[in-house]
N, C-alpha and C positions, 0 to 999 in steps of 0.2 A: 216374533218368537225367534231367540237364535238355534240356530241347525248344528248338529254335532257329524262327524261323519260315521256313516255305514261300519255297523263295528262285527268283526268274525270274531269267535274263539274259536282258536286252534293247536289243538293237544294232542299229545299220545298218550293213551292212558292204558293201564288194565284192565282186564275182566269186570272186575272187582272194582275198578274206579280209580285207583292211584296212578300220582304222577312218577311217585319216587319209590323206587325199589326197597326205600325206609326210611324211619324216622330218625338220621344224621346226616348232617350235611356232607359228608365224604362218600354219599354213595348219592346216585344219579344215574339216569337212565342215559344218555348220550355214553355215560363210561362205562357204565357198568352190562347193558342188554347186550354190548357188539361181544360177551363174553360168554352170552349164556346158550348152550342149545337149546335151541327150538324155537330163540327171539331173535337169535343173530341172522338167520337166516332171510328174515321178511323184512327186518329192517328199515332197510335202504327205499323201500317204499314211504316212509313216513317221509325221510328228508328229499326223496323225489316230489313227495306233493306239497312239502314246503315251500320249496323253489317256485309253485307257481301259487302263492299266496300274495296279500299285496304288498303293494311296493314301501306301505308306512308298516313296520312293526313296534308294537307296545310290549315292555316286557317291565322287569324290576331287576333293582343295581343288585341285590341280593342273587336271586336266580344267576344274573353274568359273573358279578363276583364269586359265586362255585364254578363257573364253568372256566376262572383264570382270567378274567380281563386284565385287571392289577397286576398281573403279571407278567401276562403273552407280549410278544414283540406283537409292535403294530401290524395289522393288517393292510391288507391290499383294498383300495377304495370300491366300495358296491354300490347299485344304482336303488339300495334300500335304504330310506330315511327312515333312522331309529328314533325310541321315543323311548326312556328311563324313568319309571320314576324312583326315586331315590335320596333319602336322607343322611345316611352315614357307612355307605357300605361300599361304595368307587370311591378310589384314591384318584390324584391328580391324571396319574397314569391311564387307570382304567375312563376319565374321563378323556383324554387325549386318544387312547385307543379306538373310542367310536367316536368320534372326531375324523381319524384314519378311514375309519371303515364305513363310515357313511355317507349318505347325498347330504343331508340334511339333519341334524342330529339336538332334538328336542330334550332338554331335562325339566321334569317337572320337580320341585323342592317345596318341602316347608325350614330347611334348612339354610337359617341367614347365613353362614360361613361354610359353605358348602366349597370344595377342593373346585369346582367349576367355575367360581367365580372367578379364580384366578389366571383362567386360561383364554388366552387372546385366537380364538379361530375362528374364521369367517362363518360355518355351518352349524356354529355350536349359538342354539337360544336357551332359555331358561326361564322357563315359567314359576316365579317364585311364589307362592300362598302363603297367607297367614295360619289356615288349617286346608288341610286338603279337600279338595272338590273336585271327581274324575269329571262329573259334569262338567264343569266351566270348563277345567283344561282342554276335553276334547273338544269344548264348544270354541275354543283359542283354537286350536292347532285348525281348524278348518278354517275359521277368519280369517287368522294372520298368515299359515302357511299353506294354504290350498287344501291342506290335506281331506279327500275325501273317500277314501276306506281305509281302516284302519286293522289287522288281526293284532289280535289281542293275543300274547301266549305268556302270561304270569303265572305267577304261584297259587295255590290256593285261597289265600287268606284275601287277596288283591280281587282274585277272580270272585270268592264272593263279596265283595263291593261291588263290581259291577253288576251282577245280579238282585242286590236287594234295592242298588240306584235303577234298574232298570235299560241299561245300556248294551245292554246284549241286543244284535239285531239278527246274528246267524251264529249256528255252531255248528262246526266242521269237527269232528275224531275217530282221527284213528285207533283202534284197539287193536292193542297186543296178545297174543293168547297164553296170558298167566294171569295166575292170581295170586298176588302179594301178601293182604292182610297186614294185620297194626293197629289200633287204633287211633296210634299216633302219628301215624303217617299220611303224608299231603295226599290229598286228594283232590279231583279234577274241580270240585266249590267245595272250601273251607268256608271259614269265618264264624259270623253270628248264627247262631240257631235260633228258628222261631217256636212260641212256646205256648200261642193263643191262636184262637179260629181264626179272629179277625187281622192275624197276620198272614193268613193263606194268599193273598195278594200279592205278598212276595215272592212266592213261588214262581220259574219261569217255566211256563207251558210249553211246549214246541210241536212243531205241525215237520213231519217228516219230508225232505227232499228228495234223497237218495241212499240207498242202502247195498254199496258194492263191495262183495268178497273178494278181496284181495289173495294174493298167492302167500303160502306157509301159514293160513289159518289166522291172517289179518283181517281185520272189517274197516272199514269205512264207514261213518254214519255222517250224512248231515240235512240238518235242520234249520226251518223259521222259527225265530222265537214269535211266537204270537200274543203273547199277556204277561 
C-alpha cells in the first residue's frame, strides 16, 4: 500500500466558520482583519503559529493569486517547500515567484499548457494528471520528494475534497472573534453536500487535542480526525 504524508489543516476562521470576510475576491482576511477593531489586535497570533507549522505547505494558485503572487517582486528564499495546485490562475510570474521563495516547489496540474511548463528552475516539479487526484499526488510528493507532513491551508471548495477523500489526518484553527455571515461565503469545508444516510461516512469526526485561549478573545482548537 502506498503511504501519503501526515496531513494538518490549518486555518483562521470565524466564529461562525468563514475564511473570508466575504463572498468577493477583493476582500481577504490577511488585508482586511489588520483593519478591524477587535481582530487587529490578536492577530499576530495566528501567523506566530504559522511559523511553526510544517515545513511542506499545500495551498491553491487561486488563494496566492489574491494575495498578489503575479504580481509581487520576487521574494526572499524560505526553508518552506510549497505545493500549488493549480490550473489557470499563476502566470509565468506568479510561477517564478515561488520558485524564489521556496526550498522545493511542487505544482500539481491537470493543465497540459500550464505557464510552468515553461520555466527552467532546478526546485520547481510538476505533477501533471489527466483528472485530478489529491490522493495520488500526496502519495507522489512523499515518494518522490520525501515529503512527510504536509499543512494543508486551501480554500473551501479544495479543503472539502480533502475531506470527502478522506485525507485529513489533524486539524489545527485558530478562531477569530467575529462573526461574518453570507451564505456565499467561503467557509472553513465548502464543496459537495451530502444528501443521504448512507453518505454520513463522509463526514470527518474528530477526537479533541487541545483547547487554548489565546489573548484578545482568540481560541485555538486542535484535533485527530478519527473516521
Amino acid at each position: 500500500m502506498r503511504e501519503k504524508p501526515v496531513t494538518t489543516l490549518f486555518m483562521l476562521m470565524s466564529v461562525d466558520g468563514k475564511i473570508s470576510p466575504g463572498a468577493s475576491d477583493t476582500l481577504d482576511v490577511d488585508k482586511d482583519f489588520p483593519n478591524i477593531e477587535g481582530l487587529k489586535e490578536g492577530l499576530q497570533q495566528y501567523y506566530d503559529i504559522e511559523q511553526t507549522t510544517d515545513l511542506w505547505s499545500f495551498n491553491s494558485g487561486r488563494v496566492q493569486v489574491k494575495m498578489g503572487v503575479n504580481e509581487k517582486p520576487f521574494p526572499e528564499k524560505t526553508p518552506v517547500s510549497f505545493v500549488l495546485l493549480d490550473n489557470s490562475h499563476l502566470t509565468e510570474h506568479g510561477v517564478r515567484y515561488f520558485c524564489a521563495k521556496s526550498k522545493e516547489f511542487v505544482l500539481i496540474t491537470t493543465n497540459k499548457n500550464h505557464p510552468a511548463i515553461n520555466v527552467n528552475e532546478n526546485n520547481l516539479h510538476i505533477i501533471a494528471q489527466e483528472s485530478l487526484s489529491l490522493e495520488d499526488a500526496l502519495e507522489e510528493l512523499k515518494e518522490k520528494y520525501g515529503c512527510e507532513r504536509i499543512t494543508i491551508q486551501s480554500g473551501g471548495t479544495l479543503n472539502g475534497m480533502f475531506l470527502r477523500e478522506k485525507l485529513f489526518d489533524y486539524v489545527d484553527i485558530v478562531v477569530a472573534p467575529v462573526l461574518i455571515g453570507g451564505k456565499d461565503t467561503s467557509t472553513l469545508i465548502d464543496g459537495s453536500s451530502i444528501v443521504r444516510e448512507n453518505e454520513l461516512n463522509k463526514l470527518g469526526v474528530l477526537r479533541i487535542n487541545t483547547c487554548d485561549v489565546l489573548e484578545n478573545s482568540y481560541i485555538r482548537l486542535r484535533y485527530k480526525v478519527i473516521s
